[in-house]
N, C-alpha and C positions, 0 to 999 in steps of 0.2 A: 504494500500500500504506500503511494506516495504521501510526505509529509502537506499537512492542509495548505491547499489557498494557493494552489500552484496553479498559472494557467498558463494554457498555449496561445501567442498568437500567431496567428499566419496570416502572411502577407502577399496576395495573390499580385505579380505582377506580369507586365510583356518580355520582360525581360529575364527576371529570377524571380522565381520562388524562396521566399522567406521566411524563417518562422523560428520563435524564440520564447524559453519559458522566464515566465514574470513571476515575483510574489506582489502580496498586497499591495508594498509601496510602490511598484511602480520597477523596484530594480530589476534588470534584464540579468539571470543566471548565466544563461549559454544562447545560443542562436547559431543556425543553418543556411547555409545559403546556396541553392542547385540553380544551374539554368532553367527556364521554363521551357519544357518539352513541346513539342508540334502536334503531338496527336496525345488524345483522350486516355488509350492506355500508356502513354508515355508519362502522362502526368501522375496518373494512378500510383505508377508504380515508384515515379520520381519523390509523391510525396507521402506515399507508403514509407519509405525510406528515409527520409529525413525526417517523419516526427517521431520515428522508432529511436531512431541515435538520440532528438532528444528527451524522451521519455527517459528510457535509460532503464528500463525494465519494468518502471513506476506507472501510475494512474494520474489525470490530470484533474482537480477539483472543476476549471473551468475552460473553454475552448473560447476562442473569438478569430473571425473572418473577415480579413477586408479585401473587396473583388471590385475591379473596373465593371461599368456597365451598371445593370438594375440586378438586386438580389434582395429576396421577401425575406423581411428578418425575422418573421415568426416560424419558417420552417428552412429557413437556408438557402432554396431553390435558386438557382441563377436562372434568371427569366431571363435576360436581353442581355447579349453580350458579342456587341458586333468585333469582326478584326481574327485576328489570326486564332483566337482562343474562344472561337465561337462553340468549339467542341463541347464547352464546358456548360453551356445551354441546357436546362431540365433538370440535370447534378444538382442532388444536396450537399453542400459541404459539409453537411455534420456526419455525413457518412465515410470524411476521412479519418475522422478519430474516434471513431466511437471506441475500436475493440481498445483506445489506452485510456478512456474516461473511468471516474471513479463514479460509486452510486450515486445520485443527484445532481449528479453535473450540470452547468448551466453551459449551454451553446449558442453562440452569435454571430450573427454576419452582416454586413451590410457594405453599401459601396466606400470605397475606399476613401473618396474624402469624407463620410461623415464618422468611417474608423478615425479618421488624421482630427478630424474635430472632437471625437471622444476622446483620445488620448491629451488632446490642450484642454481639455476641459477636468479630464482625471490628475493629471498631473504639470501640463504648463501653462500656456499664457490665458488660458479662458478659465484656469481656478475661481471659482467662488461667485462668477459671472451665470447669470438669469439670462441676457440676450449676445449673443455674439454672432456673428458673420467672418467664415474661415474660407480663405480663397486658394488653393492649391494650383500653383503655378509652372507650367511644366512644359511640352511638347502641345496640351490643348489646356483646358481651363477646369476646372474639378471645384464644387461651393460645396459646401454647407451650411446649413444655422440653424440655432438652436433658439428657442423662443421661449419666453417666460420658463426656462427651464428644462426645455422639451427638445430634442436633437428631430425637425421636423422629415418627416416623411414625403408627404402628402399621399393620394386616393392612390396612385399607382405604384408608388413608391419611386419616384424620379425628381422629389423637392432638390434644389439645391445645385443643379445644371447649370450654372450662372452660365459655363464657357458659349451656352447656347441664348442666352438672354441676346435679343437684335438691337443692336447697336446704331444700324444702319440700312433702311429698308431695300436699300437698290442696291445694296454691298456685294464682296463678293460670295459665291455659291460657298456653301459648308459641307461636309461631309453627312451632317443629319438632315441636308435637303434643305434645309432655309438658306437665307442670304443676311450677309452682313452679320452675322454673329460674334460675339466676342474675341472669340478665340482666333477668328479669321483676321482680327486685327492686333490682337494683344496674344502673343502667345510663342514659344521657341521657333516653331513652325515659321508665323508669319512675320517673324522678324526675321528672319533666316531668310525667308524669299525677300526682304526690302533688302538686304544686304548683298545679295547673290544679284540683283536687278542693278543694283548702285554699278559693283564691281563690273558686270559685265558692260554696262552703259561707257566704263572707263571715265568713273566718278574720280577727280582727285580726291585719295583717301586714303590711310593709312593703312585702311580695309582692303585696297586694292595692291598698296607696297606689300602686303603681307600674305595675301590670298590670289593674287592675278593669275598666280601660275595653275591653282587649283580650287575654281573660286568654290566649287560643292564640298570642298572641309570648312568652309567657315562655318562656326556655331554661335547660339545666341548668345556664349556666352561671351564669345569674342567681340561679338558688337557691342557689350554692356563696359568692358573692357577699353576697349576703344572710344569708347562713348566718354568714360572716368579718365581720358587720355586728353582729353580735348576735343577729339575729332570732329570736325564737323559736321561730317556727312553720317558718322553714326549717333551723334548725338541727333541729329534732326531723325532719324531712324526713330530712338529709341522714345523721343520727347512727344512723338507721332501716335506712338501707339499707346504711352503713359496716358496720353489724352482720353482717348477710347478707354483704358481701364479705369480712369478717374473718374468718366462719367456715371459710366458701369455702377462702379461703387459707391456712389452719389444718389444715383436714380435707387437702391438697394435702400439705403439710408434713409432715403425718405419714405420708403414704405415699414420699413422692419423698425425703423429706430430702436439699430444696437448699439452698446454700449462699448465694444469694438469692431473692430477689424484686424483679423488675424493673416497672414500671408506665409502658407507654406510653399515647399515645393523646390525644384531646382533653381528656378528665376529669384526665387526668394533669396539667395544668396548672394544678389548682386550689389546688398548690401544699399549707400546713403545713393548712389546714382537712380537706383530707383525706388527707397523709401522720400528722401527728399523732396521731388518732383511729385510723387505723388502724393503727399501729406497736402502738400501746399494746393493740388489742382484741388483735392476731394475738400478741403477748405473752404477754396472760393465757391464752390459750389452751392454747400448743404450751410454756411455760417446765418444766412439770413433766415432760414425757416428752424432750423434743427439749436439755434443760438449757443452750441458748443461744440468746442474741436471735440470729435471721436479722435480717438488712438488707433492708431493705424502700425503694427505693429508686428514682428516675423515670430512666427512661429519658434517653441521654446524645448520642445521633445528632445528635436535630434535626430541625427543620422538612420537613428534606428525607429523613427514616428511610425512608419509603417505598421513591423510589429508588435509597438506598444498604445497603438490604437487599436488595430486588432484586439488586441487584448481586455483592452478598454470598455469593448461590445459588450464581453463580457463580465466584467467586476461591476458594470453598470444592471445588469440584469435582461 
């Protein structure tokens, strides 16, 4: 029998699968990390295996699931999970752990950013906080928020899509069929094509001294980079689509009126070039109706949010 109040979480991603056992507080014991496999018994077996090592022969008091796409947290099911891991469609996840659960176990899942918003909420920057608003920032756009206390859902279980909130009616097309969505403007992806457009245009730009030869390696993070450099041609990049996320955040603000703003995620790392800029748009925005600065503010987890949101699903119940 494992010792009490141990749980698993896992962290369903495109990349690796991840998954790490927690106690109460929050500390991470051990943790795993496989590639994410391409086919359905590939995963099976991949993550058969990695929550055995960390079991350790042991029983887990609690399990918690964070998965890209829509997944019913009352029964685990991944309803909607478009992309390469569509496989994973109709799968209970609680069916990966059962045989190392202890009796009573609690089991949890839901999408990945409102695991990353359970975890700020269980242990970082959304502590002791009733409304908050968590933006996870990455390759597309991942929200959550939690309302008077409540990490919201909605009827289908799809609350919290901000990256698809429209921005812009005649924008460009999205990958979920709409136009002008967030993500289409704020996001690694779309700054990555305004960078890759510059360079190949034969934009004077430090972006182009340093990528001309091979402009499909430059990354978002290189523009943010170059942006903190002075550049001009990536700072107007990058100031371009701060705009678009300021409004985003803005327009969010005036209906939720949280008490923050949280920003996880890769992008989130880019540190004052894009807290700065954006403190100050989301400011002029929301100061005359909302009459105080929200905190806008990164994410406080860690490296490892994934799995200790995951986990989070569950210690929350």
């Amino acid at each position: 029998m494992a010792p009490p109040n141990l749980t698993l979480g896992f962290d369903i991603g495109g990349t690796n699968l991840k998954a790490g056992v927690l106690d109460t507080s929050g500390q991470l014991l051990r943790r795993e990390t496989v590639p994410t496999p391409s086919t359905l018994p590939g995963f099976l077996a991949a993550a058969e295996a990695l929550i055995s090592r960390l079991a350790l022969g042991e029983r887990f008091s609690g399990a918690g699931f964070g998965c890209p796409g829509i997944v019913r947290p009352f029964d685990t099911l991944v309803d909607c999970l478009p992309g390469r891991m569509d496989y994973l469609e109709g799968s209970r996840l609680s069916d990966l752990v059962a045989p190392w659960l202890a009796p009573g176990a609690i089991v949890a899942a839901d999408n990945d950013a409102r695991a990353a918003l359970a975890g700020e909420l269980a242990f970082g920057a959304a502590r002791g906080r009733e409304n908050a608003l968590m933006l996870t920032l990455g390759s597309g756009v991942g929200g959550a928020i939690v309302s008077g206390g409540v990490l919201l859902r909605g009827h289908a279980g799809v609350a919290g899509h901000i990256g698809h909130l429209t921005t812009d009616p005649d924008g460009p097309w999205c990958l979920c069929g709409n136009r002008g969505c967030l993500e289409t403007f704020f996001s690694a992806r779309a700054i990555e094509v305004e960078a890759l457009a510059a360079i190949q245009r034969g934009c004077e730009s430090s972006l182009r001294t340093r990528f001309g030869a091979n402009p499909l390696s430059v990354t978002c993070a290189d523009v943010f980079e170059c942006a903190g450099q002075g550049d001009a041609v990536a700072s107007a990049i990058i100031a371009r689509a701060v705009r678009y996320l300021g409004g985003a955040i803005a327009g969010l603000l005036h209906v939720l009126d949280s008490e923050v703003v949280i920003l996880g995620g890769q992008i989130a790392q880019a540190g004052p070039v894009l807290f700065d800029t954006l403190r100050e748009d989301v400011e002029q925005r929301t100061r005359r109706l909302l009459k105080r600065t929200i905190p806008i503010i990164p994410a406080e987890v860690g490296e490892h949010a994934g799995i200790v949101g995951a986990a989070s699903l569950a210690f929350n119940g």
